[in-house]
C-alpha positions as CSV (number, residue, x, y, z in Angstrom):
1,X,-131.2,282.2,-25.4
2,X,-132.8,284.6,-28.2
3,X,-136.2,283.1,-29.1
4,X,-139.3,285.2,-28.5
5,X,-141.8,285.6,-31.5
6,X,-140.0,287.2,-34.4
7,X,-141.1,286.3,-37.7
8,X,-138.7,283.8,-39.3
9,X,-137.1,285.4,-41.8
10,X,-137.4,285.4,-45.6
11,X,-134.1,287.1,-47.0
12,X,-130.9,286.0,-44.6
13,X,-129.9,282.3,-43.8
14,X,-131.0,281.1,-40.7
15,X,-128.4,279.7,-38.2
16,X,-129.7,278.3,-34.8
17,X,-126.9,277.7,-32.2
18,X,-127.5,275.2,-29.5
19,X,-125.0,276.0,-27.2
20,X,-122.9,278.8,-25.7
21,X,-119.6,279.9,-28.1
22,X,-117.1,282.8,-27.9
23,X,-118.9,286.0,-27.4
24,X,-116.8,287.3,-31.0
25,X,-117.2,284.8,-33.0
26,X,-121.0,285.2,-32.2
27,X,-120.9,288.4,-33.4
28,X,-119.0,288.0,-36.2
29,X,-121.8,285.4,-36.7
30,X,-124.6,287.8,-36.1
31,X,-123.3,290.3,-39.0
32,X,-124.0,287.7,-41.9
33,X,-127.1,285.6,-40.8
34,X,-130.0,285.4,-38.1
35,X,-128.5,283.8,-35.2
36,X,-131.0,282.1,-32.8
37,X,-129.3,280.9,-29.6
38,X,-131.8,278.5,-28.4
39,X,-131.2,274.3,-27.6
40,X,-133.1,271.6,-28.4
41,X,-136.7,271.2,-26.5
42,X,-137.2,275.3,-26.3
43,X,-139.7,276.7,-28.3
44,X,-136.9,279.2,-29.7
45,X,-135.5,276.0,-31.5
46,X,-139.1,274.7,-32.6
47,X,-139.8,278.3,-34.0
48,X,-136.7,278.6,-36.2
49,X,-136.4,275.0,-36.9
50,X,-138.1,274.9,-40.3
51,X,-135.9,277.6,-41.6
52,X,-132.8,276.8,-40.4
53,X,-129.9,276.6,-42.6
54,X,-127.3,275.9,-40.5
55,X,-127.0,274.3,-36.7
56,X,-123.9,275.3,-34.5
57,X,-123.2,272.5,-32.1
58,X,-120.4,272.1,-29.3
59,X,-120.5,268.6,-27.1
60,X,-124.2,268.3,-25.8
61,X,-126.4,268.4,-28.5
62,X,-126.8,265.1,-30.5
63,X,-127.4,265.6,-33.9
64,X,-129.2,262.7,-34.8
65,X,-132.0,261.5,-37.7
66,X,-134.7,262.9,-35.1
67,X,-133.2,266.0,-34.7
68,X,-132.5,266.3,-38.3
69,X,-136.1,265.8,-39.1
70,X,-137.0,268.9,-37.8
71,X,-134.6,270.6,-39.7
72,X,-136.0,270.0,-43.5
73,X,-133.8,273.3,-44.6
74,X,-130.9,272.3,-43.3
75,X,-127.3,272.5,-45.0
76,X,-124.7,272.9,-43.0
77,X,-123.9,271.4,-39.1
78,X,-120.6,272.6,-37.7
79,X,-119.2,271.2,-34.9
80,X,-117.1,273.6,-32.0
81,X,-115.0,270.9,-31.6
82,X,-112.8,268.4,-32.8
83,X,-114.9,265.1,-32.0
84,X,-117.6,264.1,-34.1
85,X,-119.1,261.2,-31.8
86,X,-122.6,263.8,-31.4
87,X,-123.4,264.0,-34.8
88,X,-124.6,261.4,-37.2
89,X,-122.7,261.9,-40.0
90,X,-124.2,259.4,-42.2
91,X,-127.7,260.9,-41.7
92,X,-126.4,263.9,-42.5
93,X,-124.6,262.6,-45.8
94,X,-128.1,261.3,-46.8
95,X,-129.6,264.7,-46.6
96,X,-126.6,266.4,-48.2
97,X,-125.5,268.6,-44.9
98,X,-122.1,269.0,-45.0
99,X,-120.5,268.5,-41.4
100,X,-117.6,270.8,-40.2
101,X,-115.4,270.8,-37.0
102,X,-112.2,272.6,-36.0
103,X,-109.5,269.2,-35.9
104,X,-106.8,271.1,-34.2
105,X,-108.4,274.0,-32.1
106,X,-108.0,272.3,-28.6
107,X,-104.4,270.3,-29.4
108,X,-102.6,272.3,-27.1
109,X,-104.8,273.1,-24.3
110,X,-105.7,269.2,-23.9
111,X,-102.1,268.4,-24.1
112,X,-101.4,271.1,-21.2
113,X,-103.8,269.3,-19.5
114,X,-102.5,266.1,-19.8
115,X,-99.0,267.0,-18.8
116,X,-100.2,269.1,-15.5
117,X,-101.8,265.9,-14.6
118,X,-98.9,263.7,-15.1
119,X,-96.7,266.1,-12.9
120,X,-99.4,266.0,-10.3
121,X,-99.5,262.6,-10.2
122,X,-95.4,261.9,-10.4
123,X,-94.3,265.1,-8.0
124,X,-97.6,266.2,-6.1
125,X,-96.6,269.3,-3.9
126,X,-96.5,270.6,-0.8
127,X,-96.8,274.0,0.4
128,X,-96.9,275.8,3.5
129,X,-99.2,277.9,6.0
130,X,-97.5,278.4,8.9
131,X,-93.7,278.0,9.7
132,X,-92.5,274.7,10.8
133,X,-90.2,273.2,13.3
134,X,-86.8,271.7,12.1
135,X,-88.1,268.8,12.5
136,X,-91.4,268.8,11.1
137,X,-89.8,270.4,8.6
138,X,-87.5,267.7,7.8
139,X,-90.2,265.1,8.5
140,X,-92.2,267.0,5.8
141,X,-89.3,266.5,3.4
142,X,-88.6,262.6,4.1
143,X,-91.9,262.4,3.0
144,X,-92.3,263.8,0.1
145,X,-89.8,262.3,-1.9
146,X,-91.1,261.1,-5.4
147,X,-89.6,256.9,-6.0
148,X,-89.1,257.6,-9.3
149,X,-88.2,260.8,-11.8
150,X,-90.0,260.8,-15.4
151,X,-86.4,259.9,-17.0
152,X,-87.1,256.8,-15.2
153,X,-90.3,255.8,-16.8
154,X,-92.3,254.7,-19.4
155,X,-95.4,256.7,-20.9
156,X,-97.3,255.0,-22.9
157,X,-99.7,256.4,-25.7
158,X,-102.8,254.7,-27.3
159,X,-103.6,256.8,-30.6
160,X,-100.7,258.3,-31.8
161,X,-102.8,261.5,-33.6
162,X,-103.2,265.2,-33.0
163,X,-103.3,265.0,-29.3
164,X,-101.4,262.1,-28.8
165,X,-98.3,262.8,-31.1
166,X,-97.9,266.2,-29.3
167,X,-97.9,264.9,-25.9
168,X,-95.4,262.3,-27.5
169,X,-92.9,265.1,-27.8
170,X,-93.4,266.7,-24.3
171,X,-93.2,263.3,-22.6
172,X,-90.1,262.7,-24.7
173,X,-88.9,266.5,-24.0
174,X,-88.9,265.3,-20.2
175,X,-87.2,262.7,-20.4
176,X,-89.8,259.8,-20.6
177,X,-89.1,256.2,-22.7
178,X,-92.4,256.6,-24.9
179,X,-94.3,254.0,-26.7
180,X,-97.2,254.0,-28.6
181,X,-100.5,251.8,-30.2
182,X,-102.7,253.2,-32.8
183,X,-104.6,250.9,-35.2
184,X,-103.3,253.0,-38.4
185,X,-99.8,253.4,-39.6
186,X,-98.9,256.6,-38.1
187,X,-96.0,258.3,-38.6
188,X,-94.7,259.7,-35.1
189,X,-93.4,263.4,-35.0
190,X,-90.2,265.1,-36.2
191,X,-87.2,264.3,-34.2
192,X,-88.5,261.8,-31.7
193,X,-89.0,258.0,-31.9
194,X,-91.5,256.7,-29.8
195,X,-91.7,252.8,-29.6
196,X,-94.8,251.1,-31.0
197,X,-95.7,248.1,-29.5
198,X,-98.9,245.8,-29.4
199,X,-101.6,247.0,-27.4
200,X,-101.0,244.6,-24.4
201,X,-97.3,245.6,-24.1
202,X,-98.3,249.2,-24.3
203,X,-100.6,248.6,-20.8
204,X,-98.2,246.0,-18.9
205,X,-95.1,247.8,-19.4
206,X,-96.0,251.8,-19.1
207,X,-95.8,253.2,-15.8
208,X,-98.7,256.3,-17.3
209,X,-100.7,255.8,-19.7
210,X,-102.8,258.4,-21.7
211,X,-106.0,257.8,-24.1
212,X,-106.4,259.4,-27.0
213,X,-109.0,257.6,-29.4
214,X,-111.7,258.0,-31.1
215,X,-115.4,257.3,-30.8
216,X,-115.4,254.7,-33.2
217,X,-118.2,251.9,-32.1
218,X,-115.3,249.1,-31.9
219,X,-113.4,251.3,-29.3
220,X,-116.7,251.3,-26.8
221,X,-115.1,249.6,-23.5
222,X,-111.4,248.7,-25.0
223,X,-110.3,249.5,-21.7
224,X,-111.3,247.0,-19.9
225,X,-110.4,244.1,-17.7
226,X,-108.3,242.2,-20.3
227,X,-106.4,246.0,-20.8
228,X,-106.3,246.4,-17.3
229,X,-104.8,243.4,-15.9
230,X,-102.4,243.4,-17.4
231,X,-101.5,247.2,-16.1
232,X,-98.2,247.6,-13.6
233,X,-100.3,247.7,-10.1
234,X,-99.0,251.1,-9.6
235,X,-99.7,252.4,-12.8
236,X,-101.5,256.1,-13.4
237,X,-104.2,256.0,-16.5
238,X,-105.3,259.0,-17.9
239,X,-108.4,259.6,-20.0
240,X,-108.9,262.9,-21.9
241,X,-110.3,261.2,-25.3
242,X,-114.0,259.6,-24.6
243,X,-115.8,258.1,-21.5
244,X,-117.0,255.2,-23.6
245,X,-113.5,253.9,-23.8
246,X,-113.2,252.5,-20.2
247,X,-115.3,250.0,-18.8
248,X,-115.4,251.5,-14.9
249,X,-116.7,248.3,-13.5
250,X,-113.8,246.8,-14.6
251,X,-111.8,249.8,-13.7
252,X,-113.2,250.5,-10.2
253,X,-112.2,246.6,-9.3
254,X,-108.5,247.0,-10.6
255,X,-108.2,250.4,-8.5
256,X,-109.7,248.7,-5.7
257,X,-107.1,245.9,-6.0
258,X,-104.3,248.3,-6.3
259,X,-104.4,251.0,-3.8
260,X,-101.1,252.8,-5.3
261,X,-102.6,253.1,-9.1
262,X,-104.6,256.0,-10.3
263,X,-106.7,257.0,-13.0
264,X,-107.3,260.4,-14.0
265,X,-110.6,260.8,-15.7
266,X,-111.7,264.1,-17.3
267,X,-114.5,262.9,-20.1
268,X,-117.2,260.3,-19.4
269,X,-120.4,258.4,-20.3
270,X,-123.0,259.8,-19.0
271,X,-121.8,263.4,-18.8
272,X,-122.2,264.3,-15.9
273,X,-121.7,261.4,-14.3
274,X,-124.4,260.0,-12.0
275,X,-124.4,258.9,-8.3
276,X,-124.2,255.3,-9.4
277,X,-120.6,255.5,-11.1
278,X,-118.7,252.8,-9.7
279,X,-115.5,255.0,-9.4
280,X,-117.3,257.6,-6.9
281,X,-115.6,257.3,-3.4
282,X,-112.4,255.7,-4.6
283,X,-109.7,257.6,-3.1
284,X,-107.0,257.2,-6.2
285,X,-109.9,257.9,-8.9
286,X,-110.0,261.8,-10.2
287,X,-113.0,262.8,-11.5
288,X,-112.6,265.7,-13.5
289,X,-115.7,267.8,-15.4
290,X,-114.3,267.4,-18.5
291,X,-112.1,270.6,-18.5
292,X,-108.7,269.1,-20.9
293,X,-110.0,272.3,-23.9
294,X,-111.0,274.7,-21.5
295,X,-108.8,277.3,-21.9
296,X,-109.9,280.6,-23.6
297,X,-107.6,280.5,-26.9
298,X,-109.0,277.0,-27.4
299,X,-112.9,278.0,-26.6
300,X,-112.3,281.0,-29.1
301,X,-110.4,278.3,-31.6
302,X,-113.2,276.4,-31.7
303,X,-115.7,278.4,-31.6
304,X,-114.5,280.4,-35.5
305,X,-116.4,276.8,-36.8
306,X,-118.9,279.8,-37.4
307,X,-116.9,281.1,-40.6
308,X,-116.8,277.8,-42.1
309,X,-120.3,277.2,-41.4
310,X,-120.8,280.8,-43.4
311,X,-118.6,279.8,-46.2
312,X,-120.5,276.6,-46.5
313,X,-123.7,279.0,-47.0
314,X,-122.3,281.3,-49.1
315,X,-122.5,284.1,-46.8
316,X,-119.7,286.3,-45.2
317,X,-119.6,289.5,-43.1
């Protein structure tokens, strides 16, 4: 983190960024404005605080009316990310700071992540060290076979948007039946026809079922034991959308109970999660580090927030 104890400037914007971004859109950065790298807490960010103009966020730094307070100068916060659940926005509507993301930046790598986890979970694989026997060999392959193909079952969706509308058409491209719940009228994607059903068919009648909601205060635990009794006891739940979502008490019991469901967990609350998470030592709970954008197109997707954040300040390279 750049800090040290340079005079704040009085003749470029100031733009502190909090955490790490895409080394060239950095630069790019660099060529139109004082970039400070520092996070909140370092004296870096106390330093350059008063005369910041605009604050670069990705998922760990809440912007919030304390934060803002020490940013009297502030115009601009832009988000490396499509989520907007760390920033209040109506704080930052009081002050008159605009707040700017990047909506579709991680679209497909989450959705690649989603689908690798759905064919880990329907075909997991087996591969060899050493030679085998003929019969270990065929012992090895009366084992493995999967009791049902994705043409054989039903993927359910809840939030038809971005995210979940594109891994509506891959699940359909497979061959799954899909349904869908979303609270808004959405209009499903070109050429396929998932089903929307209520919210309590959607979890008793898919055989996977992927999150994607917001962070809206009413979805705070929607997952929870009224959602998932009602689940098919061998179901597979994924979560790629917000830890928030799932109450894991109520999760951890239902896995208990059903030894042959999973749930596939790659966001959380806290992050990272802490020794006391009821789903820790459950053998058909994956814990992920929250990985679903990390791929380097989407990082570098993201991370070009900086240009709108420089438009917003009337500044270009």
């Amino acid at each position: 983190m750049q800090g040290g104890n340079k005079k704040v400037p009085t003749t470029s914007s100031v733009i502190l960024v909090t955490e790490r971004i895409a080394p060239a859109s950095l630069a790019w950065l660099r060529e139109c404005a004082q970039v400070v790298e520092a996070a909140p807490g370092t004296p870096a960010f106390a330093q350059w605080a008063p005369a910041a103009q605009g604050l670069v966020v990705r998922t760990y730094t809440t912007v919030d009316g304390n934060l803002l307070e020490r940013l009297p100068a502030l115009r601009v916060v832009g988000r490396a990310g499509v989520g907007l659940d760390n920033i209040d926005q109506e704080a930052c509507a009081r002050r008159g700071i605009a707040v700017v993301n990047t909506p579709d930046a991680n679209t497909q790598a989450v959705v690649e992540y989603v689908t690798s986890i759905v064919g880990a979970a329907i075909r997991p694989l087996e591969f060899l060290s050493r030679p085998l026997s003929l019969p270990e060999w065929e012992a090895l392959r009366s084992r493995s076979i999967a009791p049902l193909q994705m043409s054989e079952m039903t993927l359910g969706i809840l939030g038809l948007g971005r995210i979940g509308s594109r891994v509506a058409q891959v699940a359909s491209a497979i061959g799954f039946r899909v349904i869908y719940n979303d609270i808004a009228a959405v209009v499903p994607p070109a050429g396929i026809a998932p089903k929307r059903v209520e919210c309590a068919d959607l979890f008793a009648h898919s055989d996977v079922i992927s999150l994607h909601v917001d962070g809206r205060a009413s979805n705070r635990r929607f997952v929870g034991e009224r959602c998932l009794r009602s689940m098919k006891p061998t179901a597979t739940l994924i979560n790629t959308s917000r830890g928030m979502v799932i109450d894991e008490g109520a999760l951890a019991q239902f896995l208990r109970a059903h030894t042959e469901a999973r749930a596939y967990l790659d966001v959380h609350e806290p992050e990272p999660f802490t020794a006391d998470s009821p789903l820790l030592g459950l053998p058909n709970a994956f814990l992920a580090p929250h990985l679903a954008s990390r791929t380097r197109a989407a990082i570098d997707a993201m991370s070009w927030v900086v240009r709108e954040v420089a438009a917003r300040l009337g500044i270009s390279a």
